[in-house]
MDTraj code that builds the backbone (N, CA, C; nanometers):
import mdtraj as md
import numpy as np

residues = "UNK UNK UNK UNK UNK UNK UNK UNK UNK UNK UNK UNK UNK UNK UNK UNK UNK UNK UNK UNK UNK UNK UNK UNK UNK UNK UNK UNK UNK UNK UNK UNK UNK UNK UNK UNK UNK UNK UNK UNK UNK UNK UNK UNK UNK UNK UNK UNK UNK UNK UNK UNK UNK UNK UNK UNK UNK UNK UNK UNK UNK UNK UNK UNK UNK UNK UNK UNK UNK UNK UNK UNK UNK UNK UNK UNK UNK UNK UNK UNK UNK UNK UNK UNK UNK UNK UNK UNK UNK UNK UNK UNK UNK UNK UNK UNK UNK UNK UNK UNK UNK UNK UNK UNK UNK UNK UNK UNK UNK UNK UNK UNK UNK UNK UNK UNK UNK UNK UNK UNK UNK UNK UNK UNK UNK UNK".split()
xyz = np.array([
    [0.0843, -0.1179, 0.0000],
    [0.0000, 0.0000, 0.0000],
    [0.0888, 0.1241, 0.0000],
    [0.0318, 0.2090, -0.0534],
    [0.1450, 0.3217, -0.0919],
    [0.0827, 0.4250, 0.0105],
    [0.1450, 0.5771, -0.0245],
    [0.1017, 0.7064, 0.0751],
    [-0.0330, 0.7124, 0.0923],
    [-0.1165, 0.7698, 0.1652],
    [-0.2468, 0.8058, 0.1878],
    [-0.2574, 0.9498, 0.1726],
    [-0.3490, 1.0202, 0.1680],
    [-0.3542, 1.1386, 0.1733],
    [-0.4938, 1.1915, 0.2240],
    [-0.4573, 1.2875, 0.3146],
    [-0.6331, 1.2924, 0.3420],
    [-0.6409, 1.4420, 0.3094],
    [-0.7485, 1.4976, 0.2662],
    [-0.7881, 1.6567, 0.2482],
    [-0.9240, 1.6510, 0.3428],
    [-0.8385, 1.7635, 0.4708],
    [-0.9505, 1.7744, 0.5406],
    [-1.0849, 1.8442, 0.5306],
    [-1.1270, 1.9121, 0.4810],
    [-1.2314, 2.0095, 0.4773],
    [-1.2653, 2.0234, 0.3424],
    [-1.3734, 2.0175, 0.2694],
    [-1.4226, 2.0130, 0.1391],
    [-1.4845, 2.1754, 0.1254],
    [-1.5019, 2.2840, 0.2356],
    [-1.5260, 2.4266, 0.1978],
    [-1.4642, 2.4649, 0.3430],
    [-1.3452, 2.4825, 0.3843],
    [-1.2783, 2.5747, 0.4236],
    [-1.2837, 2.7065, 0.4640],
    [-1.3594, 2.7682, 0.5883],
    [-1.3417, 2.9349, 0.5966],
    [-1.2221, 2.9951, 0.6140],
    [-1.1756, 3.0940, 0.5762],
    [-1.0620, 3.1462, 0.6382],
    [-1.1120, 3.2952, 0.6550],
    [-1.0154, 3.3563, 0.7558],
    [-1.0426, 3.4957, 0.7649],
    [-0.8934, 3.5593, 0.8645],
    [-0.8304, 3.6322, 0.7584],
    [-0.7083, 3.6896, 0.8229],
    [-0.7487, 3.8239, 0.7468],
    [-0.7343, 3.9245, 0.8441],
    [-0.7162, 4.0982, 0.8785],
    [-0.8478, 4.1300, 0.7726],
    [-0.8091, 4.1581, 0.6670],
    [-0.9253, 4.2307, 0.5556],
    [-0.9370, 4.1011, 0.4368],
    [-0.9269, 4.0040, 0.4887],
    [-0.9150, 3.8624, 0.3744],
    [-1.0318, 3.8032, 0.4232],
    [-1.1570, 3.7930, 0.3365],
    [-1.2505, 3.6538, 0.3666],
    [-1.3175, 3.6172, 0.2173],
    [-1.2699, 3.4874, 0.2865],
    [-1.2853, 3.3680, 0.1576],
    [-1.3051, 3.2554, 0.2237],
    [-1.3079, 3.1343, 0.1079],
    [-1.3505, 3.0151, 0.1346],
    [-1.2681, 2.9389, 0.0379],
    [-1.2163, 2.8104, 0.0756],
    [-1.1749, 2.7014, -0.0458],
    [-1.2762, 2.5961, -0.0464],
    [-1.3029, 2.5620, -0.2058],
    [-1.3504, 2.4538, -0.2169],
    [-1.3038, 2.3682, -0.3323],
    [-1.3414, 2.2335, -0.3140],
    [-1.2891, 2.1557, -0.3933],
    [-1.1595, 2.1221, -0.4237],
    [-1.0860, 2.0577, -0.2995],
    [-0.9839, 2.0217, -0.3103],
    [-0.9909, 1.8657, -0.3711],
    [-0.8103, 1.8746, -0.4364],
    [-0.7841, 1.8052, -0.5682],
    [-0.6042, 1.7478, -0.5479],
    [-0.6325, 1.6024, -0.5271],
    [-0.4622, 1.5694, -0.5911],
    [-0.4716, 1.5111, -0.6805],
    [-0.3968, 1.5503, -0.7610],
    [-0.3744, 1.4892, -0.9188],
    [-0.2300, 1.4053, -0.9178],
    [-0.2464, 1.2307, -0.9499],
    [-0.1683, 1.2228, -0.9442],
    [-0.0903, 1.2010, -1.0720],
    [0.0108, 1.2410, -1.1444],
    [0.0519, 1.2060, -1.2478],
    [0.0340, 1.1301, -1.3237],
    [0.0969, 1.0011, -1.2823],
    [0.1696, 0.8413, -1.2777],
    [0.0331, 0.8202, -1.3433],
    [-0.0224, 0.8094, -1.2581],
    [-0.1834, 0.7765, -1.2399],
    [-0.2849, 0.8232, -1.3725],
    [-0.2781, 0.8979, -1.3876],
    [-0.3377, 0.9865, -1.5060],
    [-0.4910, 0.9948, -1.3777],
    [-0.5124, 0.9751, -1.2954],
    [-0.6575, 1.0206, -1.2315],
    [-0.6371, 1.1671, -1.1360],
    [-0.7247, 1.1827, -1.0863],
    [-0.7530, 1.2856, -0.9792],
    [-0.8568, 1.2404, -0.8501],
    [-0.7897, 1.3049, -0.7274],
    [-0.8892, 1.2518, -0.6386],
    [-0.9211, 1.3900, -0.5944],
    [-1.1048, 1.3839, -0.5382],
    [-1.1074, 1.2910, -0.4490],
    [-1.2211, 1.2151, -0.5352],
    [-1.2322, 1.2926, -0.6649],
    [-1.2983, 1.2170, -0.7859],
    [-1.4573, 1.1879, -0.7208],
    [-1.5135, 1.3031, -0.6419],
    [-1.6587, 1.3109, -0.6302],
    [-1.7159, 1.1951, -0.5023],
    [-1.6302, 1.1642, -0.4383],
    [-1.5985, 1.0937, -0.2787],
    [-1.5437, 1.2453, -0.1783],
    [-1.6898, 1.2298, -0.0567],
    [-1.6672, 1.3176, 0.0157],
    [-1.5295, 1.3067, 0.1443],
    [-1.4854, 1.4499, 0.1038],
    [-1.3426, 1.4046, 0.1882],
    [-1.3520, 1.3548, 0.3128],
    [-1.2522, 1.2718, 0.4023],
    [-1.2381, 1.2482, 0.5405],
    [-1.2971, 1.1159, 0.5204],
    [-1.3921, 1.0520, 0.4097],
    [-1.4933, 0.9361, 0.4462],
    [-1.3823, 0.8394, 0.4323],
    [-1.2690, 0.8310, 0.3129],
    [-1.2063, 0.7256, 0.2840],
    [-1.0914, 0.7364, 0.2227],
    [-0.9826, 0.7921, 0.2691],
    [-0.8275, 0.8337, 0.1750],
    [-0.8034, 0.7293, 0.0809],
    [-0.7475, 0.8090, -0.0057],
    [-0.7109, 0.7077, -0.1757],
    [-0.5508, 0.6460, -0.0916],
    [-0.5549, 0.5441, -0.1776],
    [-0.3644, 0.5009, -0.1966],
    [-0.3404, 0.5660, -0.2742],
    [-0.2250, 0.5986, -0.2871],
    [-0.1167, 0.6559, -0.4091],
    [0.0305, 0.5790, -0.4135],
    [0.0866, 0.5060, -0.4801],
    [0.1639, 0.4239, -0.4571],
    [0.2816, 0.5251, -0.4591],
    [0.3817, 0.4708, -0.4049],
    [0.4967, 0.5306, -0.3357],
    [0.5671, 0.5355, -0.4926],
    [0.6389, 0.6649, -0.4956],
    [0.7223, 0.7268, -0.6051],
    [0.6195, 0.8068, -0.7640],
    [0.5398, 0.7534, -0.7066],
    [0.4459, 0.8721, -0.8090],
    [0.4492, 1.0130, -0.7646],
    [0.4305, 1.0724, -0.8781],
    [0.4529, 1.2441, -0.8889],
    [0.3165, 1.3200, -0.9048],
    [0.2753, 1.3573, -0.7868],
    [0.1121, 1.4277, -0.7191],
    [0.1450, 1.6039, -0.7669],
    [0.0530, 1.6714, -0.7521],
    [0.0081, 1.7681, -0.6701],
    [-0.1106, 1.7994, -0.6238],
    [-0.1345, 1.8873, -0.5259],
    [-0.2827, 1.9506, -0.5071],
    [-0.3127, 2.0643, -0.5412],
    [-0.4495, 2.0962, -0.5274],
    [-0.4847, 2.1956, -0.5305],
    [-0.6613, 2.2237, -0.4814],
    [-0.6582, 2.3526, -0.4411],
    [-0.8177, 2.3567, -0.4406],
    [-0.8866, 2.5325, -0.4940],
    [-0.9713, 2.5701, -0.4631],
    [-0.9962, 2.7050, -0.5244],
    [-1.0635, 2.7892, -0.4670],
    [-1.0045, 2.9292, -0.4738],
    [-1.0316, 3.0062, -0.3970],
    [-1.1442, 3.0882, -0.3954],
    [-1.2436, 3.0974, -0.3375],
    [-1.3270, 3.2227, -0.3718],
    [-1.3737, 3.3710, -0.2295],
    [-1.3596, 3.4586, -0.3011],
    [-1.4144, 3.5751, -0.2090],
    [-1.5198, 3.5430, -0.1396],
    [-1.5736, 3.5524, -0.0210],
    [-1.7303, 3.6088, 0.0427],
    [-1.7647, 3.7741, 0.0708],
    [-1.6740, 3.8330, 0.0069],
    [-1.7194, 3.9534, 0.0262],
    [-1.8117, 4.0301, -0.0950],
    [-1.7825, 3.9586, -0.1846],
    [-1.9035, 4.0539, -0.3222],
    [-1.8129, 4.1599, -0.3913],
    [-1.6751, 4.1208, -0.3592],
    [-1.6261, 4.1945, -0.4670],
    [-1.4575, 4.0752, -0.4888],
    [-1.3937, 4.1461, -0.5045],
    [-1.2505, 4.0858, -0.5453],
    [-1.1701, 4.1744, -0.4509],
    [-1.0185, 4.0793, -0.3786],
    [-0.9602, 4.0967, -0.3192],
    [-0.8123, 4.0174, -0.3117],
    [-0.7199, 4.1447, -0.3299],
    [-0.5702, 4.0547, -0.3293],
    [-0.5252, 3.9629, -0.2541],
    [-0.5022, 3.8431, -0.2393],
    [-0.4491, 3.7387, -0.1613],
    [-0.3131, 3.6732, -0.1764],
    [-0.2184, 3.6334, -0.0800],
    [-0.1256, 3.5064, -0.0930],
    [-0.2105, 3.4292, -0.1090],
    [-0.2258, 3.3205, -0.1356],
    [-0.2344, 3.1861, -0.1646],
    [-0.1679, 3.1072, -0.1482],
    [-0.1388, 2.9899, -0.0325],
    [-0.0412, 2.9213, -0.0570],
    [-0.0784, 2.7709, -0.0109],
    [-0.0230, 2.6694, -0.0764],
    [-0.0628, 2.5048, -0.0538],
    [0.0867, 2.4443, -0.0434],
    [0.0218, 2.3470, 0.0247],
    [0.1471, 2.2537, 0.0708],
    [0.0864, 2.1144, 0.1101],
    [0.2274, 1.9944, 0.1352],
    [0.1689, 1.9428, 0.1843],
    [0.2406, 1.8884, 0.3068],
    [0.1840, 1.8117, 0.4264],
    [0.2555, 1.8025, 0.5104],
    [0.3035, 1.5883, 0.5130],
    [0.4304, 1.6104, 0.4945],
    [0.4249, 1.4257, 0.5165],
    [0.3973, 1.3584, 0.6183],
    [0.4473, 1.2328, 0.6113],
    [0.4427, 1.1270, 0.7642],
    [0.4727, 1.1816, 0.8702],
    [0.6250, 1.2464, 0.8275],
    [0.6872, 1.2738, 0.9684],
    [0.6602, 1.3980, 0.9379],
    [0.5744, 1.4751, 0.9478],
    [0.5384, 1.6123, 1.0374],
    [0.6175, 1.7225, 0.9076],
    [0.6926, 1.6933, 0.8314],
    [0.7310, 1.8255, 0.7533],
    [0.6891, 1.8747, 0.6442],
    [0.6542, 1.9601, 0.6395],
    [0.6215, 2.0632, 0.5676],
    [0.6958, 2.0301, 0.3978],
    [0.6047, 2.0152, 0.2875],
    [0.6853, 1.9444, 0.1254],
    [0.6102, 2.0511, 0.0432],
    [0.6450, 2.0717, -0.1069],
    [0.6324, 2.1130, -0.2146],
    [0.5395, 2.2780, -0.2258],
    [0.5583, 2.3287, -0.0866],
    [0.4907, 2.4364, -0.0884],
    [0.5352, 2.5414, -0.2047],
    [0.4057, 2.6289, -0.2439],
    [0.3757, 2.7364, -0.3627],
    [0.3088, 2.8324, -0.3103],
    [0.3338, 2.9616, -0.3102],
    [0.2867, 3.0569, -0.2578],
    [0.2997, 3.1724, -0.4088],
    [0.1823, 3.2008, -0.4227],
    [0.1576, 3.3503, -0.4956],
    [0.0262, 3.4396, -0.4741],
    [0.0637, 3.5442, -0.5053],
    [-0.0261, 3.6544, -0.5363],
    [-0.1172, 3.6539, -0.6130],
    [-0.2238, 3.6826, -0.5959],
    [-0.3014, 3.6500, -0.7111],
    [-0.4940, 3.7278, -0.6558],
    [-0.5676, 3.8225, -0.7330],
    [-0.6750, 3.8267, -0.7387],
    [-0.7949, 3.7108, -0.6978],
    [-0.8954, 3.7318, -0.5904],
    [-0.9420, 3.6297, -0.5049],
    [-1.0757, 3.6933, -0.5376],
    [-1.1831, 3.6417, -0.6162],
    [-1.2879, 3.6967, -0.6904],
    [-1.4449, 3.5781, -0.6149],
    [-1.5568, 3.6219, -0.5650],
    [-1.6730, 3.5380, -0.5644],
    [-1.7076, 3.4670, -0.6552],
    [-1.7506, 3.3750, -0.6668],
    [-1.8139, 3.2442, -0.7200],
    [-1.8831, 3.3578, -0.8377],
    [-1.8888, 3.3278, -0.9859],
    [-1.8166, 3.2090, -1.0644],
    [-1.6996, 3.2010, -1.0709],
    [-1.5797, 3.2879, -1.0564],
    [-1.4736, 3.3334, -1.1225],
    [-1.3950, 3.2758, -1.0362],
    [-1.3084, 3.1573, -1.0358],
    [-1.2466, 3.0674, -0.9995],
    [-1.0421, 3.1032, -0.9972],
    [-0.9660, 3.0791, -0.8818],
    [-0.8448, 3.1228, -0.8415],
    [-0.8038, 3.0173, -0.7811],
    [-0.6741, 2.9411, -0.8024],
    [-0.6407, 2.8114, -0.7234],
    [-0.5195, 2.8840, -0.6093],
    [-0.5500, 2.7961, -0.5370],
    [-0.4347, 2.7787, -0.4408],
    [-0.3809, 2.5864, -0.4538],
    [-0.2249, 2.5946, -0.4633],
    [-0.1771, 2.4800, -0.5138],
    [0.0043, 2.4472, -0.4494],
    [-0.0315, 2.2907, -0.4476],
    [0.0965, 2.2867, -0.4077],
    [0.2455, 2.2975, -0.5574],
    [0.3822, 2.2651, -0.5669],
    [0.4446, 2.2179, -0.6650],
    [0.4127, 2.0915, -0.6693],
    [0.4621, 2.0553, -0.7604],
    [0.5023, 1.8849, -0.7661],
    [0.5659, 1.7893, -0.7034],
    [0.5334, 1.6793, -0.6822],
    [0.6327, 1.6381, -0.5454],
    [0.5771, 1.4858, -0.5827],
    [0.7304, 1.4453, -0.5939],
    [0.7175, 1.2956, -0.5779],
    [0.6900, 1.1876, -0.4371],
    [0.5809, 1.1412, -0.4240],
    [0.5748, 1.1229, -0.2585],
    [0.6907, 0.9648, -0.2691],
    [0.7588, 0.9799, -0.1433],
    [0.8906, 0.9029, -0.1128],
    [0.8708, 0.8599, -0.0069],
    [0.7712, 0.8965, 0.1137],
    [0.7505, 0.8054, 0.1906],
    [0.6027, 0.7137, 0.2078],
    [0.6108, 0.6340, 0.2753],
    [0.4787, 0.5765, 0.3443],
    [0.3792, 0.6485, 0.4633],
    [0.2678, 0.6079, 0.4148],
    [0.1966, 0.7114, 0.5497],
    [0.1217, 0.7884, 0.4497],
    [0.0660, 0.9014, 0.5533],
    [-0.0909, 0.9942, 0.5533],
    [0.0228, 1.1078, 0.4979],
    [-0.0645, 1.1317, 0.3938],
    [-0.0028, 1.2663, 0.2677],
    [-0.1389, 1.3832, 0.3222],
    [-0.1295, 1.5061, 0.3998],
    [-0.1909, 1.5790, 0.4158],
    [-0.1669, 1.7474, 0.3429],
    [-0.2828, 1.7142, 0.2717],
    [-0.2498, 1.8867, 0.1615],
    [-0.3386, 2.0069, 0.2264],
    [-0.2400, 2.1273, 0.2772],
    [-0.3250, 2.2567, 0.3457],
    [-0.3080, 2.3346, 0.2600],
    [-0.4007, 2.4360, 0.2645],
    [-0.4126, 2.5956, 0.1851],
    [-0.4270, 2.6703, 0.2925],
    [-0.3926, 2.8324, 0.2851],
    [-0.4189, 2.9299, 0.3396],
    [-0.4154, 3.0137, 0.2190],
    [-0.4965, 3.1173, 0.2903],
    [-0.5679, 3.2556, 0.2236],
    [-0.5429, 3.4152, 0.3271],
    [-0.3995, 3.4666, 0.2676],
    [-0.3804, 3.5778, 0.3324],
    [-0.3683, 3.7242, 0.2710],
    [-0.3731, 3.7865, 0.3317],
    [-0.3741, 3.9684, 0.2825],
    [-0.2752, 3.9738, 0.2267],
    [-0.2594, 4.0684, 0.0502],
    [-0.1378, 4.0442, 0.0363],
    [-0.0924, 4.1845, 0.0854],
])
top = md.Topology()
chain = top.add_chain()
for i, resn in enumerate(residues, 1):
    res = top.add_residue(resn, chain, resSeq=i)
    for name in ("N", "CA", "C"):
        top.add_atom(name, md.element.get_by_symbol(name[0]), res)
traj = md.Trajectory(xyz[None], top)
């Protein structure tokens, strides 16, 4: 059995200083694989395998709750087995209400160990 990965929260609040938004629809894509999870399985119910040495990333998407658009970091990562922090991406980027869609995402990252693959986002003022 290869890495696990769990994505905790399927709509996400966040709220830092003059930043409010929400993520939804988080996504690891794994290469190797040619699929994507969590492929319409609600998160937390049942983590995918991903076999060890395939090349993932995540991602999920950002949207405003305020009714207009607002500058944000964005940044995803993921955290491995042992507790550290992997393939984090951080940018700038316009954070707009539903329809108008903005990812927050990790890099690419070949997972190398065994164990629970956990992917976070945050949403901050830029």
């Amino acid at each position: 059995m290869g890495p696990l990965y769990s994505l905790r929260s399927r709509a996400a609040r966040v709220a830092f200083a003059a930043v409010s938004g929400h993520f939804e629809e988080p996504k690891v894509v794994d290469y190797d694989a040619g699929e994507s999870y969590p492929d319409g399985v609600d998160i937390g119910t049942s983590p995918r395998s991903i076999p060890l040495g395939h090349r993932v990333k995540a991602h999920c998407i950002a949207y405003s709750d305020t009714g207009d658009y607002f500058m944000a970091r964005l940044t995803g990562w993921f955290v491995d087995p042992d507790g550290i922090k992997r393939a984090e991406h951080s940018w700038i980027h316009s954070v707009w209400p539903k329809p108008t869609r903005t990812f927050a995402f990790t890099e690419d990252i070949t997972l190398d160990k065994p164990g629970m693959w956990v992917f976070h986002a945050k949403m901050e003022e830029a």
